[in-house]
C-alpha positions in Angstrom: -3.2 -15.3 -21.1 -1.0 -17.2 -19.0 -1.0 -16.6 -15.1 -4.0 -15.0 -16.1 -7.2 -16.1 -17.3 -6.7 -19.1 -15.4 -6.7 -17.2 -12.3 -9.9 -15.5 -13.2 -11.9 -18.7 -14.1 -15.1 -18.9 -12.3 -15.3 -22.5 -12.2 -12.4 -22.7 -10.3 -13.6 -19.7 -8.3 -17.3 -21.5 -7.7 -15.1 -24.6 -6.2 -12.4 -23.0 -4.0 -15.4 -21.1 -2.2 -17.3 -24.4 -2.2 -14.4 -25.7 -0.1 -13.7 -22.8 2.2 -17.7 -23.4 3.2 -16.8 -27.1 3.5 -13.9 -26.6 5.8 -16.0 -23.7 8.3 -17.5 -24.2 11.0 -16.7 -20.8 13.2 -16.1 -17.3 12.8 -13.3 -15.9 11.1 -11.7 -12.0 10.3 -9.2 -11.7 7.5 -7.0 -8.8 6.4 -6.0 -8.2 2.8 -2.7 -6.5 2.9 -2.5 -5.3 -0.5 -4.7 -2.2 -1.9 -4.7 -4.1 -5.3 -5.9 -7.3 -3.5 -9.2 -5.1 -2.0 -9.6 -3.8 -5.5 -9.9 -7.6 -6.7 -11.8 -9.2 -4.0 -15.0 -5.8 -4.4 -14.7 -5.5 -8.0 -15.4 -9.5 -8.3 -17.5 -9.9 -5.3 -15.2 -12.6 -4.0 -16.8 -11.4 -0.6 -19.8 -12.6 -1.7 -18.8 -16.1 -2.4 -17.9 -16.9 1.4 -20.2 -18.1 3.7 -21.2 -15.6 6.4 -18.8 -16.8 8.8 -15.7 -15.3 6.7 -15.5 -11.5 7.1 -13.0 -9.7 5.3 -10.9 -6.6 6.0 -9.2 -4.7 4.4 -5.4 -3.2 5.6 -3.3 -0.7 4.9 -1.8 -2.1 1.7 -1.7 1.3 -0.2 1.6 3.1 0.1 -0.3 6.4 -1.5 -3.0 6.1 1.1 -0.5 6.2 4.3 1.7 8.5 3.0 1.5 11.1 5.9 0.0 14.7 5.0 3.0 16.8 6.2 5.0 14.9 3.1 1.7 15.5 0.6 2.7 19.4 1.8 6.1 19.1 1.4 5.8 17.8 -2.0 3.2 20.3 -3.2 6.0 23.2 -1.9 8.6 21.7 -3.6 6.7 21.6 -6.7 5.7 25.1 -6.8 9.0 26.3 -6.3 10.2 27.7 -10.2 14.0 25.9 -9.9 12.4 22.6 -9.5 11.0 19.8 -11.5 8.9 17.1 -9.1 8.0 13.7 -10.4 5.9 11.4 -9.4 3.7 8.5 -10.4 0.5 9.6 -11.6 -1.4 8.3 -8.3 -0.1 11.1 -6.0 -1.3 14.0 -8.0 -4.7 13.7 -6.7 -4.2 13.4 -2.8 -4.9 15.9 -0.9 -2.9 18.5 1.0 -3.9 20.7 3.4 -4.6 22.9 0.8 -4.4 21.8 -2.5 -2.8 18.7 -4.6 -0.2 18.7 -6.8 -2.4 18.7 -9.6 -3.7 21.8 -8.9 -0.3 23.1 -8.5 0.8 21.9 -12.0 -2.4 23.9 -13.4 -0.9 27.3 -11.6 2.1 26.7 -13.1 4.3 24.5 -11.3 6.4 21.8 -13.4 5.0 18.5 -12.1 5.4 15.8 -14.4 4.5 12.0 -14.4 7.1 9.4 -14.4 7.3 5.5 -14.8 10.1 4.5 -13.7 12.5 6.8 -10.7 15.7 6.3 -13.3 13.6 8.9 -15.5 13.9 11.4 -13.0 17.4 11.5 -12.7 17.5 11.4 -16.5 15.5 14.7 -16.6 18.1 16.2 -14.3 20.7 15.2 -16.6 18.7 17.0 -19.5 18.4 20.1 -17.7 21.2 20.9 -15.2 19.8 24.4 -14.5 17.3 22.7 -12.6 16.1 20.8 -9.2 14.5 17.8 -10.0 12.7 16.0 -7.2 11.5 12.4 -7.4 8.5 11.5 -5.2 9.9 8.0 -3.9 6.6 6.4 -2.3 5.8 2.6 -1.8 6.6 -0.3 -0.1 9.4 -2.7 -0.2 8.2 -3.6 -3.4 9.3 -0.3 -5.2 12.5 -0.1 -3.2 14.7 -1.6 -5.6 13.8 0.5 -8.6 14.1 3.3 -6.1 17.5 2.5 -5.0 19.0 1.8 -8.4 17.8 5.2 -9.5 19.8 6.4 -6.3 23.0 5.0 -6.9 22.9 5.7 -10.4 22.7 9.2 -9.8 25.5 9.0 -7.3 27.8 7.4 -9.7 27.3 9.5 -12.4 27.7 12.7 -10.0 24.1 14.1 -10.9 23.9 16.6 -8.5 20.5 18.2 -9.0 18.7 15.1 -8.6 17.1 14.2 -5.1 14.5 12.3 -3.8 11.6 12.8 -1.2 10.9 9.2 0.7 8.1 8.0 1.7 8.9 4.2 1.8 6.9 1.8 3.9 7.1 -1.6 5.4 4.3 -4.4 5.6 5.5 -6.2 8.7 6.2 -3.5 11.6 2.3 -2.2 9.9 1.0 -6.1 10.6 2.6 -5.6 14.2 0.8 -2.1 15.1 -2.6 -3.5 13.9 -2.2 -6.8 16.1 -0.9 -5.2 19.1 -4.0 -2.7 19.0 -6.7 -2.7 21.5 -9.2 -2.5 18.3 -7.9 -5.2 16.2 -9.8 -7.9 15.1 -7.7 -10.0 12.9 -7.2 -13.9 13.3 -5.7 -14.4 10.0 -3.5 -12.6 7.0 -3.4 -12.6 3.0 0.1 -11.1 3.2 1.0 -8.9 -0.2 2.6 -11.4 -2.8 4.3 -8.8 -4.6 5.9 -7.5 -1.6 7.5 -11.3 -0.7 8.6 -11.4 -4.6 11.0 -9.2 -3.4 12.0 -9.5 0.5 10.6 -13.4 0.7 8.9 -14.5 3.6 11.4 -14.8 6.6 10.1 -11.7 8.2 6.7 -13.2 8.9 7.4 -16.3 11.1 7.8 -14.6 14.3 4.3 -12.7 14.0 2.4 -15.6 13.3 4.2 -16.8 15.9 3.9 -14.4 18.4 0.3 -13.4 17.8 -1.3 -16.7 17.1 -2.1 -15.7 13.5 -1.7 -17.6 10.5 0.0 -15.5 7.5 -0.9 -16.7 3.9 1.5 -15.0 0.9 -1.6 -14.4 -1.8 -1.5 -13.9 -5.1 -3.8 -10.6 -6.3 -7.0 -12.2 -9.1 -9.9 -14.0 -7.7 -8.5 -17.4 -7.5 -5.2 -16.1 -5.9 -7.3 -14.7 -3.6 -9.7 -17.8 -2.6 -7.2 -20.2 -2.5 -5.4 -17.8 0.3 -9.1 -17.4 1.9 -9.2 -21.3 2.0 -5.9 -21.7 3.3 -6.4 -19.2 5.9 -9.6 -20.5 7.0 -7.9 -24.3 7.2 -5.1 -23.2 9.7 -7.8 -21.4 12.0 -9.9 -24.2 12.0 -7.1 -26.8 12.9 -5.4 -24.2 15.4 -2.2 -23.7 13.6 -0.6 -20.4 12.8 1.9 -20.9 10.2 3.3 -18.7 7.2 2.3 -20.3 3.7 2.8 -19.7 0.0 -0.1 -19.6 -2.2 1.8 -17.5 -5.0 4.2 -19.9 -5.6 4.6 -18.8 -9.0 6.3 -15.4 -8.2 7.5 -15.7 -4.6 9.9 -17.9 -3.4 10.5 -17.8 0.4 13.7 -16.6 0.6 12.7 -14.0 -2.1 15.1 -11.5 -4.5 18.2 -11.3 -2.8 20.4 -9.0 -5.2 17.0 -6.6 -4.3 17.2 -7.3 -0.9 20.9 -6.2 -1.3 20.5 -3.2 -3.3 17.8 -2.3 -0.5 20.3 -2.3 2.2 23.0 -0.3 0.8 20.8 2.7 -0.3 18.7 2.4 2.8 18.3 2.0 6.5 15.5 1.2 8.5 14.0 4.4 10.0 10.9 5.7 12.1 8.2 6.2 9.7 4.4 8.0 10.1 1.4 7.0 8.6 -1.2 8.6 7.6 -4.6 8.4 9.7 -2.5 5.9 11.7 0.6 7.8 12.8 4.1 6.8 13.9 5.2 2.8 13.6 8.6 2.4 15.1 11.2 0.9 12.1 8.5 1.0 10.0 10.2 3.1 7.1 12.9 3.6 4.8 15.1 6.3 4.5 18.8 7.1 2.6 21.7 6.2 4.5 25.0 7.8 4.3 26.8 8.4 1.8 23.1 8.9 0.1 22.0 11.4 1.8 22.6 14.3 -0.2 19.6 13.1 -2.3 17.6 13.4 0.2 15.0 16.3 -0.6 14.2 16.8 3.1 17.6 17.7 4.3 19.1 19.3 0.7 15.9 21.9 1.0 15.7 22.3 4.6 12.2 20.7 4.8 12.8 18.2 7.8 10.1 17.5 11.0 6.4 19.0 11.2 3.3 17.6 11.9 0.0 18.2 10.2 -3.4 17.4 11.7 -5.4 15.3 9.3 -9.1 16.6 8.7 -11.4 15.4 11.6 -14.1 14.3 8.9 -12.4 12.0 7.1 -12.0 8.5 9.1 -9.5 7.1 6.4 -7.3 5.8 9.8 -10.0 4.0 11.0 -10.6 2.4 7.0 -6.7 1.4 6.7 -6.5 -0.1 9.7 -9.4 -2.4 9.3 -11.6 -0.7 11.8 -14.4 1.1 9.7 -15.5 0.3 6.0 -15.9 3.1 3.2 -19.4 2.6 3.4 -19.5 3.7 6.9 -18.0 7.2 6.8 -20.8 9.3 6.7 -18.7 11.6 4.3 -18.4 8.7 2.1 -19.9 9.5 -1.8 -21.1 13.1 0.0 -18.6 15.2 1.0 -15.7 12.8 -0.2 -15.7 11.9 -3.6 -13.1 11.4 -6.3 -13.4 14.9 -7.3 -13.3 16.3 -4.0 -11.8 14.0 -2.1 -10.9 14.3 1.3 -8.3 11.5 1.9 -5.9 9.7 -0.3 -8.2 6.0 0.0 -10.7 8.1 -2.7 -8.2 8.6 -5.5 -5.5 6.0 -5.2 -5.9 3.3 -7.4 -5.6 1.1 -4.8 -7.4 3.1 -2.1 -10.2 0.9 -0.2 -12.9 3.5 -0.4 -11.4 4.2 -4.3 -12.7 0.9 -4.8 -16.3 0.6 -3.0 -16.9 4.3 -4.9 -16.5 2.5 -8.1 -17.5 -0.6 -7.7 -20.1 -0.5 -4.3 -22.0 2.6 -4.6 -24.9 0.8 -5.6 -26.8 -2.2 -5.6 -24.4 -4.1 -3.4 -23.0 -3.2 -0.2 -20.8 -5.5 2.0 -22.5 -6.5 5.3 -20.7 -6.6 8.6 -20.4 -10.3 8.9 -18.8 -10.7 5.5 -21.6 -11.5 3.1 -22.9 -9.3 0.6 -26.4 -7.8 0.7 -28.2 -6.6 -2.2 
């Protein structure tokens, strides 16, 4: 398959890491941005294939994952209330509240139902005016479009009983948090191609700039990956920090603008919390005016609180780059995908999702990068 298979040729793999081992000669820490690139690089071992010098960490590139638990809450009260309908992608039904999830509040009753696209929400509250029906917007930029055309259609057809609950997140002012922290270790970025598809690459110049870091926009199978390894490794090793493109065939640096567009009219930048990291100044997006009255906070009187996160689960710590899945001691114990006790266990693109599936056995990733058997 085009774009494809010839991304996931191990030949081409072998080579690429044959070349990142030819071009080190010092230590290096990278951070994947994207949940779906961690998926890629543990479920291939791509890991594996650098030489010790190269570790990789993974970052908080899972919109589900950093979704803060007061909104998890929100959401599961919205749900159980009998005038509404929630919708949601089928990722957030598993992360927990501080009680339940909203799975468990669709078995007691509650009319929670799994979407694919936001526009079928508001079609649902077309089909039945007698109800509230709640869309659970959550993602980064790269949803934000799809999002906001579900939000003006709504307000141009005058569907009333259709709102949304936001949870939108942006990559850079996150990039900017983890640099400017007194833990971080990154020298170097594979920035999220799929979120440049759509907002290009303009906003990363000034932090490799200002933080000495060079940004690579990366592509998400194994080759995509390397080659953003390879170039990554290149800039550190000649002392440049520079943005680059190694997804050319989806991103274009000045990236969608009739999304970028769409994006501004429906929303404005806002204060936004994350989960096990907490609050990142214009790090969200919210509805501006005259969208607000789809907004689920303010049309059920839900706005503010703060909910403490369970002191046993470290998934902060993982999403930050900090800790590894493997080293919370709750880790395939008393966190599991069945019982989990942080959204990183369920998402589909949760870090310690991924080393549960793929890690839990036989191979575990060392601290400087390798793999260990």
């Amino acid at each position: 398959m085009k774009y494809l298979d010839e991304y996931r040729d191990g030949e081409a793999a072998q080579r690429l890491a044959a070349a990142i081992r030819r071009v080190t000669t010092k230590p290096h820490v990278l951070m994947e941005i994207c949940g779906g690139q961690t998926h890629s690089i543990v479920k291939h071992g791509i890991d594996a294939l650098l030489p010790p010098e190269i570790t990789l960490i993974h970052g908080p590139g899972c919109p589900v994952c950093v979704t803060p638990l007061e909104l998890i809450d929100k959401a599961i009260a919205l749900a159980s209330r009998e005038d509404v309908i929630f919708c949601s992608f089928g990722d957030m039904l598993r992360v927990p509240g501080s009680e339940k999830d909203l799975l468990t509040v669709k078995s007691e009753g509650g009319d929670v139902r799994i979407v694919y696209a936001p526009v079928d929400a508001v079609k649902l509250a077309e089909q039945h005016p007698d109800k509230q029906v709640v869309f659970f917007a959550v993602g980064f930029e790269t949803t934000a479009p799809a999002n906001a055309m579900a939000v003006r259609y709504a307000h141009a057809k005058g569907v009333e009983n259709f709102s949304m609950l936001v949870s939108h997140v942006l990559v850079p002012p996150a990039m900017e948090a983890i640099l400017s922290s007194s833990e971080n270790r990154v020298q170097g970025f594979l920035a999220a191609g799929h979120v440049c598809t759509v907002m290009g690459c303009g906003e990363y110049g000034p932090i490799a700039e200002r933080y000495g870091v060079p940004i690579v926009v990366t592509g998400f199978e194994p080759v995509d990956i390397l080659q953003g390894v390879y170039l990554c490794v290149q800039q550190l090793e000649t002392g440049r920090a520079e943005v680059e493109i190694a997804y050319s065939r989806a991103v274009a640096e000045e990236g969608n603008a009739s999304a970028q567009s769409l994006i501004e009219e429906v929303f404005e930048v806002v204060l936004r919390k994350w989960r096990g990291i907490g609050a990142i100044p214009q790090s969200g997006l919210g509805l501006r005016a005259p969208y607000q009255t789809f907004d689920a906070e303010r049309r059920f009187g839900l706005e503010g609180g703060d909910v403490e996160e369970p002191a046993e689960c470290i998934s902060g710590l993982i999403l930050q780059g900090v800790k590894r899945p493997c080293e919370c001691t709750a880790f395939g114990f008393q966190c599991t995908p069945e019982k989990p006790l942080g959204a990183p266990m369920v998402s589909s693109e949760g870090a310690c999702a991924a080393y549960y599936r793929y890690r839990r056995s036989g191979v575990a990733v060392s601290g400087d990068g390798g793999a260990k058997s």
